[in-house]
TORKOL-4160 file (C-alpha; in steps of 0.2 Angstrom, whole numbers, padded with zeros to 4 digits, m for minus):
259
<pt num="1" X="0000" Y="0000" Z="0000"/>
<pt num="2" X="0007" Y="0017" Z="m0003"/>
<pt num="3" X="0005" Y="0028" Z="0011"/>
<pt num="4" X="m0007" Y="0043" Z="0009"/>
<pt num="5" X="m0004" Y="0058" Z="0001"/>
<pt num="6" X="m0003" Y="0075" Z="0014"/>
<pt num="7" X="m0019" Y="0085" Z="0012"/>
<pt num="8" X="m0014" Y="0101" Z="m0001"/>
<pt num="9" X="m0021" Y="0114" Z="0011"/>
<pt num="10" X="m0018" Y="0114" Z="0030"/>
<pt num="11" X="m0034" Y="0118" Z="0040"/>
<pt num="12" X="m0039" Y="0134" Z="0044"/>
<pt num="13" X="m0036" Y="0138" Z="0061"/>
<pt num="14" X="m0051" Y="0149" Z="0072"/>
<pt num="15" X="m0055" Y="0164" Z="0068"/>
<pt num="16" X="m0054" Y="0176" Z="0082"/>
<pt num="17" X="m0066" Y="0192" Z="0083"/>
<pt num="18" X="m0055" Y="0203" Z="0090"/>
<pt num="19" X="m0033" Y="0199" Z="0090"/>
<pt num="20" X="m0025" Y="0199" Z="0107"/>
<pt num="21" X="m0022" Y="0216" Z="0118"/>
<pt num="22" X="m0001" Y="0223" Z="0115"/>
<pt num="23" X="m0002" Y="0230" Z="0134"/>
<pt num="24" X="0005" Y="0216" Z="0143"/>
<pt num="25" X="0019" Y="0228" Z="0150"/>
<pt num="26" X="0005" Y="0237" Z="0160"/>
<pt num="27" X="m0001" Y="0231" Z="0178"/>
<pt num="28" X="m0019" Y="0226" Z="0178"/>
<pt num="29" X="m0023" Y="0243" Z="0188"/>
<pt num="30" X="m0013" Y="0253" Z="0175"/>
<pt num="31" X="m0023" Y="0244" Z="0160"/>
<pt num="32" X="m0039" Y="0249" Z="0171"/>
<pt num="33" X="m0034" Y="0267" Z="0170"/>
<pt num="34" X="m0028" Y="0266" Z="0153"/>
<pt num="35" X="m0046" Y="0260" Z="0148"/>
<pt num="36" X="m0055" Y="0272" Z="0158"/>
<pt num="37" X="m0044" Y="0288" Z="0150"/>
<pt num="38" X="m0050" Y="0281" Z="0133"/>
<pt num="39" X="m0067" Y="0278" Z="0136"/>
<pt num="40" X="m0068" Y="0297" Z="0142"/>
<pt num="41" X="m0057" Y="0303" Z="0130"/>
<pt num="42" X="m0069" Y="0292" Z="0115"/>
<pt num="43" X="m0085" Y="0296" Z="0124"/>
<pt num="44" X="m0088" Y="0315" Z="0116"/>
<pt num="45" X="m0086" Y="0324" Z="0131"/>
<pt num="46" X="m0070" Y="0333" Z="0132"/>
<pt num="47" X="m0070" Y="0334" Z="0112"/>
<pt num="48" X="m0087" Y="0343" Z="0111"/>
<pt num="49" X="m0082" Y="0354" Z="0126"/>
<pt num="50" X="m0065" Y="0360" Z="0116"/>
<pt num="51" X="m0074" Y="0361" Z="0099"/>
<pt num="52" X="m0088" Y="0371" Z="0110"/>
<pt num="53" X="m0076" Y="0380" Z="0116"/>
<pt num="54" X="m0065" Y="0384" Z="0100"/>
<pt num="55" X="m0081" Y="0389" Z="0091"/>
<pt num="56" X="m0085" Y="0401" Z="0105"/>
<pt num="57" X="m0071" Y="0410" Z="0104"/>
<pt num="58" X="m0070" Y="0413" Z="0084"/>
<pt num="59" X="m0087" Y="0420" Z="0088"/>
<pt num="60" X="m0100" Y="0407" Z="0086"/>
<pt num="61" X="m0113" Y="0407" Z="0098"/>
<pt num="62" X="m0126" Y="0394" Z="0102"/>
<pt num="63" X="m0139" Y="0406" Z="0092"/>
<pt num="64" X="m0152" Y="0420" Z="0099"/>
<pt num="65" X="m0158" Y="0421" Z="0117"/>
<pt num="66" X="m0151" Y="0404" Z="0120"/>
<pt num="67" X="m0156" Y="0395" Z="0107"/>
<pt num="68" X="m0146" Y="0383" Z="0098"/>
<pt num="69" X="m0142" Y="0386" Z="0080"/>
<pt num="70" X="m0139" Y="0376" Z="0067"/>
<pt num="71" X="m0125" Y="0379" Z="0060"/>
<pt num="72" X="m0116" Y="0379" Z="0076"/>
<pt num="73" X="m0124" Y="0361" Z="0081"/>
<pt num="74" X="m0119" Y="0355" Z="0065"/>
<pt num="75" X="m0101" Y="0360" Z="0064"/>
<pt num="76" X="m0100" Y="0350" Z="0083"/>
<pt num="77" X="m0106" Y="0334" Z="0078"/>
<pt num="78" X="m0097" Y="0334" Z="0060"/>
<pt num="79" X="m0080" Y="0340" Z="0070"/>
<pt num="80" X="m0083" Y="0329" Z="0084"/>
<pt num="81" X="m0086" Y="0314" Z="0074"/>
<pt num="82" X="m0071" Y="0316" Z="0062"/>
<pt num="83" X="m0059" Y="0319" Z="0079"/>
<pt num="84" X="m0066" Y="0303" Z="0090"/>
<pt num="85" X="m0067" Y="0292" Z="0076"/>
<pt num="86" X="m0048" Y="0296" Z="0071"/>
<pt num="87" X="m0045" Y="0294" Z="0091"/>
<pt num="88" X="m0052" Y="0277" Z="0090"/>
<pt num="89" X="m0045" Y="0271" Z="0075"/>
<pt num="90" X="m0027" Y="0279" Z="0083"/>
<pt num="91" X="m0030" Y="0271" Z="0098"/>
<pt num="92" X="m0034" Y="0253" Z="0093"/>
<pt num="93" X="m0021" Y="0253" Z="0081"/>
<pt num="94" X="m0010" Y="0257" Z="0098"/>
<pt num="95" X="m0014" Y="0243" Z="0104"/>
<pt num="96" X="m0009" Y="0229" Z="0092"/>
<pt num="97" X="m0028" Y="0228" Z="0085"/>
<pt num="98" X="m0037" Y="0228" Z="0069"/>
<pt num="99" X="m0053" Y="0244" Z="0067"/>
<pt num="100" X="m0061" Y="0231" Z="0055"/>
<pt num="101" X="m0060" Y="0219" Z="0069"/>
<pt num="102" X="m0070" Y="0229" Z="0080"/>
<pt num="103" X="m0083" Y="0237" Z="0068"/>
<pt num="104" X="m0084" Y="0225" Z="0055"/>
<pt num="105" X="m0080" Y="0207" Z="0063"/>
<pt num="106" X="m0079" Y="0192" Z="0053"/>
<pt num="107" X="m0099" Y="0192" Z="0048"/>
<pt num="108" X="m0104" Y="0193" Z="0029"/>
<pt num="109" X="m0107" Y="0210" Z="0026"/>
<pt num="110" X="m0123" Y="0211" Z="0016"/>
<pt num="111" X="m0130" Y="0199" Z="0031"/>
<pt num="112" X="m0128" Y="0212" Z="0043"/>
<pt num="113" X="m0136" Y="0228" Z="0034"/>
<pt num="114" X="m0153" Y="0216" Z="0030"/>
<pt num="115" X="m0152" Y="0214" Z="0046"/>
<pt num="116" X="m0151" Y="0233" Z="0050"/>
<pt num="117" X="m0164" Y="0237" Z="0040"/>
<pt num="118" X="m0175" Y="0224" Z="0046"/>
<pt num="119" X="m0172" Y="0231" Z="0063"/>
<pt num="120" X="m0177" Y="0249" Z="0057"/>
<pt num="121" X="m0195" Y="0249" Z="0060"/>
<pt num="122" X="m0195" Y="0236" Z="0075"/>
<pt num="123" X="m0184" Y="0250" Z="0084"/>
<pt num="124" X="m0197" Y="0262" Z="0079"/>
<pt num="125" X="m0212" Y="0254" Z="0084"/>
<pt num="126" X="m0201" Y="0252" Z="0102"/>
<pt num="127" X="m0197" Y="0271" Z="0103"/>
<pt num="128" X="m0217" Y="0276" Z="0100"/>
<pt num="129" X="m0223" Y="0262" Z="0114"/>
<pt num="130" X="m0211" Y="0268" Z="0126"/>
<pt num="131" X="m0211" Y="0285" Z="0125"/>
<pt num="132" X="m0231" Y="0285" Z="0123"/>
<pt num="133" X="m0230" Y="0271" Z="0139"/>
<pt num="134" X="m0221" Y="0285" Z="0148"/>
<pt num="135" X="m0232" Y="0301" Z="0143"/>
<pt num="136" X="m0247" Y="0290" Z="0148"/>
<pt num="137" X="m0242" Y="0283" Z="0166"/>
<pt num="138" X="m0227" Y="0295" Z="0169"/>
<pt num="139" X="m0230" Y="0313" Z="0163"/>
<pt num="140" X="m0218" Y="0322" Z="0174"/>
<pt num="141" X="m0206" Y="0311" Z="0166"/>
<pt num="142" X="m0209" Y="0324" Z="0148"/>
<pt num="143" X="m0202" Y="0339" Z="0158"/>
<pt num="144" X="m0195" Y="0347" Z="0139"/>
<pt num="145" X="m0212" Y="0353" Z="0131"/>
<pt num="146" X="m0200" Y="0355" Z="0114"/>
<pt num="147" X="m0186" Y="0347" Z="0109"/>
<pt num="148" X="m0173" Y="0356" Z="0105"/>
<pt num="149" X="m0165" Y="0344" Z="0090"/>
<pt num="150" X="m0183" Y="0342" Z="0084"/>
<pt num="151" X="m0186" Y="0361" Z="0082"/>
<pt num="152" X="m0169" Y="0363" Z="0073"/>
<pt num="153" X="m0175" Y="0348" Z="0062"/>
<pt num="154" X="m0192" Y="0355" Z="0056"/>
<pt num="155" X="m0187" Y="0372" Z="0053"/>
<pt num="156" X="m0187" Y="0371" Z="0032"/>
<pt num="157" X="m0184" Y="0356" Z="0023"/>
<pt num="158" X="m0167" Y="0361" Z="0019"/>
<pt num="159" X="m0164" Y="0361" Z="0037"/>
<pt num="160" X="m0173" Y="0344" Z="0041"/>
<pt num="161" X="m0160" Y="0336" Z="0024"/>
<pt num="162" X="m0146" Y="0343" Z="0032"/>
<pt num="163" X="m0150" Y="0338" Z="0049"/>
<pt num="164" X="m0153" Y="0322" Z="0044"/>
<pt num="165" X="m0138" Y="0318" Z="0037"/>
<pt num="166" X="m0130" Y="0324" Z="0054"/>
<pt num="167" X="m0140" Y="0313" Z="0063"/>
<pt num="168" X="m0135" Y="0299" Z="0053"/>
<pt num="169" X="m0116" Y="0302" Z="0051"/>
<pt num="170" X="m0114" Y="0308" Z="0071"/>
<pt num="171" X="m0130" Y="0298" Z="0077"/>
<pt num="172" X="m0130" Y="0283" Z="0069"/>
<pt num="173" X="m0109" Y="0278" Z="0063"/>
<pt num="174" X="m0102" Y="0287" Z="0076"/>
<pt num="175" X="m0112" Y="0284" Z="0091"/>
<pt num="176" X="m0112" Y="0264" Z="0086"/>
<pt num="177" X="m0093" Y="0263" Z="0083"/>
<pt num="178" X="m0090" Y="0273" Z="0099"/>
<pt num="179" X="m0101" Y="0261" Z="0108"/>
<pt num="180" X="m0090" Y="0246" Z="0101"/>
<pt num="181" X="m0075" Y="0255" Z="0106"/>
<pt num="182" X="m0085" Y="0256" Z="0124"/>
<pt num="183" X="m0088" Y="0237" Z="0124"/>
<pt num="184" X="m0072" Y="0231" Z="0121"/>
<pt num="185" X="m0065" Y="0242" Z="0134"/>
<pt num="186" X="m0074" Y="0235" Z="0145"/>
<pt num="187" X="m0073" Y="0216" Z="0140"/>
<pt num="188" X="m0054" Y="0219" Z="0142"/>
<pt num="189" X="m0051" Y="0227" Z="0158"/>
<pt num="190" X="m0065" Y="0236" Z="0165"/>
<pt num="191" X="m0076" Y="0220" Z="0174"/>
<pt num="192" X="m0083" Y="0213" Z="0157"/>
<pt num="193" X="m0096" Y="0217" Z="0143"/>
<pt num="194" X="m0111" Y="0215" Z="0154"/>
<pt num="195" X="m0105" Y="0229" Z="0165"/>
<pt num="196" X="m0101" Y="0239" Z="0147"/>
<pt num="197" X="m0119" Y="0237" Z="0142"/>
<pt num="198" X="m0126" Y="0243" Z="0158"/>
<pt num="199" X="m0115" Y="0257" Z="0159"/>
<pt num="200" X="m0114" Y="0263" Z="0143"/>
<pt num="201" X="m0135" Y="0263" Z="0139"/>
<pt num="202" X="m0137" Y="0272" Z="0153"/>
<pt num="203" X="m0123" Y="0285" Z="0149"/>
<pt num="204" X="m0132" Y="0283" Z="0133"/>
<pt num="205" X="m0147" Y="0290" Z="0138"/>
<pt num="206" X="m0139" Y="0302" Z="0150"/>
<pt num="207" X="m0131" Y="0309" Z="0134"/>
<pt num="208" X="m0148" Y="0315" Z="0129"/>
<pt num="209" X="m0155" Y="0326" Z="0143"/>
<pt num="210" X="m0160" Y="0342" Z="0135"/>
<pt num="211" X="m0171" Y="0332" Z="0128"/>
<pt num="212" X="m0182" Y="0326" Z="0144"/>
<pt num="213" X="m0182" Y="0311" Z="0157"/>
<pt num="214" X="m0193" Y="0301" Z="0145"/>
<pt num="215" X="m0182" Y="0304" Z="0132"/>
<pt num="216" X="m0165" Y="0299" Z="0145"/>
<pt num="217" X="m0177" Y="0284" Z="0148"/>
<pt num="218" X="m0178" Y="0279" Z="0130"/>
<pt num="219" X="m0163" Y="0282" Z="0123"/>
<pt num="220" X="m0155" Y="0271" Z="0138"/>
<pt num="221" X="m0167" Y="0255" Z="0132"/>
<pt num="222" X="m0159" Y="0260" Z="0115"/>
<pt num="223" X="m0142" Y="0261" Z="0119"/>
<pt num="224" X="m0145" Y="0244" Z="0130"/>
<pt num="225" X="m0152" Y="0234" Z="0113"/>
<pt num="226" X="m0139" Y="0238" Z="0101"/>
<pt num="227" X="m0126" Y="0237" Z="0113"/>
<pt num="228" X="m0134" Y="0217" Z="0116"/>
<pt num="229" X="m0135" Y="0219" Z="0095"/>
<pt num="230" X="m0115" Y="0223" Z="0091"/>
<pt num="231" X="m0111" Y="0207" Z="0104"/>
<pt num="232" X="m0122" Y="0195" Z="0097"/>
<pt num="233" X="m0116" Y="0201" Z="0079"/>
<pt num="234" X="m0100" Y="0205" Z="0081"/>
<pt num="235" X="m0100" Y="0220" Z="0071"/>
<pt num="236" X="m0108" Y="0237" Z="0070"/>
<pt num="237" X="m0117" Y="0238" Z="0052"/>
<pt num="238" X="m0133" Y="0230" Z="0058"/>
<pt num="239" X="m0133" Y="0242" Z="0075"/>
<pt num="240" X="m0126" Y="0257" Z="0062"/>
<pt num="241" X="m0141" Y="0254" Z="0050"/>
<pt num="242" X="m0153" Y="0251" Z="0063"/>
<pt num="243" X="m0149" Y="0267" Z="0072"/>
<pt num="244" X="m0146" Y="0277" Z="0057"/>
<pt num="245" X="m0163" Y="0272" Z="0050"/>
<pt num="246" X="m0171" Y="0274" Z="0065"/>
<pt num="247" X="m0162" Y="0293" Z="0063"/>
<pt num="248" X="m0170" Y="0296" Z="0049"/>
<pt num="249" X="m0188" Y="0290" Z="0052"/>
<pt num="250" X="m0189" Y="0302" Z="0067"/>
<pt num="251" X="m0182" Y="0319" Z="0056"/>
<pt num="252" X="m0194" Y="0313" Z="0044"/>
<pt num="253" X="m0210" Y="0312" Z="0057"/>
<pt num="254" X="m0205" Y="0330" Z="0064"/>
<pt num="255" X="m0202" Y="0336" Z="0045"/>
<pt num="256" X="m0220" Y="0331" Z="0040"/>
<pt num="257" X="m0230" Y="0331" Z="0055"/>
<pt num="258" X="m0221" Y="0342" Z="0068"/>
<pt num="259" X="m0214" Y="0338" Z="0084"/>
């Protein structure tokens, strides 16, 4: 008998969501505090307070009697998207891991944007049954009579396009990639994805006070399903279509019917 021939292709070993962490020269505390620093320094905060800031002093105010305006609104979420997804990109780079790794995982991708856009209404239909649960059973919960996104939105429809795209591009991309970044900072070293979700849905919603308690309420349930969404998927093109979609329905309603 002859002996058998060596198979021409050697098996394909696992493939791994996410490649190991390069920080192994750091205690565990110092990893800890490393996270924590990124996960503030990613979360918006101390960007949109500069850009705020810069903008201020070249002269652009938030608009008359203490109104926003719309051109300053936009040119802080365009800015601070662009600065935070570049830090994110720098900063998973610095250590040892792939950005396609962590947004894109190993998923087919037409697979995932189906299921985004399956998502799209599902997610609405939520929205309009919590907020109206909470109007009904908790009024005092709706303690901003107008939102002030909403009223920039339904100005013109010039406004509500341009809006729109905003609220897609710094709403749904970079929202769901910062809540990625969030997540795997917390798988990692801060006490594991479960706490990540908690944490980050209700900082989520907490992001979005100006527009009321209900809306806090909401946006934390939001937060809190795409965040379970990106870990079952591994990736964020379903929770960046879903939430984009979603984006797009609600600056459609108010351009239509109004707030």
């Amino acid at each position: 008998m002859q002996p058998s021939s060596p198979p021409l292709t050697e098996p394909l070993a696992p493939v791994e969501p996410f490649p190991p962490p390069q920080i192994e020269r750091f205690t565990p505390l110092q990893r800890r505090l490393i996270a924590v620093g990124e996960v503030v320094l990613c979360s918006s905060v101390p960007t949109q307070l500069l850009i705020g800031a810069l903008l201020g002093a070249a002269g652009w105010g938030t608009g008359s009697d203490s109104q926003w305006s719309l051109p300053f609104v936009l040119t802080l979420l365009l800015a601070d998207t662009l600065i935070v997804i570049v830090l994110m990109v720098w900063l998973t780079r610095a250590h040892g891991e792939s950005p396609s790794a962590l947004w894109l995982g190993v998923a087919r991708s037409r697979r995932e944007l189906l299921i985004g856009l399956v998502l799209v209404p599902a997610v609405f239909l939520l929205v309009v049954v919590l907020l109206n649960g909470l109007r009904l059973f908790a009024p005092w919960l709706h303690d901003v009579k107008t939102n002030p996104l909403e009223q920039l939105a339904g100005n013109t429809p010039v406004s509500a396009a341009t809006f729109g795209l905003v609220a897609i591009l710094a709403g749904g991309v970079r929202e769901e990639l910062q809540r990625a970044f969030v997540l795997r900072r917390f798988e990692q070293h801060l006490g594991g994805a479960n706490v990540g979700v908690v944490v980050s849905s209700i900082a989520f919603g907490l992001a979005h006070k100006t527009q009321g308690w209900d809306a806090v309420i909401t946006t934390a349930v939001l937060g809190f399903f795409w965040a379970l969404l990106y870990l079952d998927r591994r990736s964020s093109i379903a929770p960046v279509i879903s939430h984009a979609g979603f984006n797009s329905l609600e600056i459609l309603r108010v351009a239509l019917v109004g707030q």
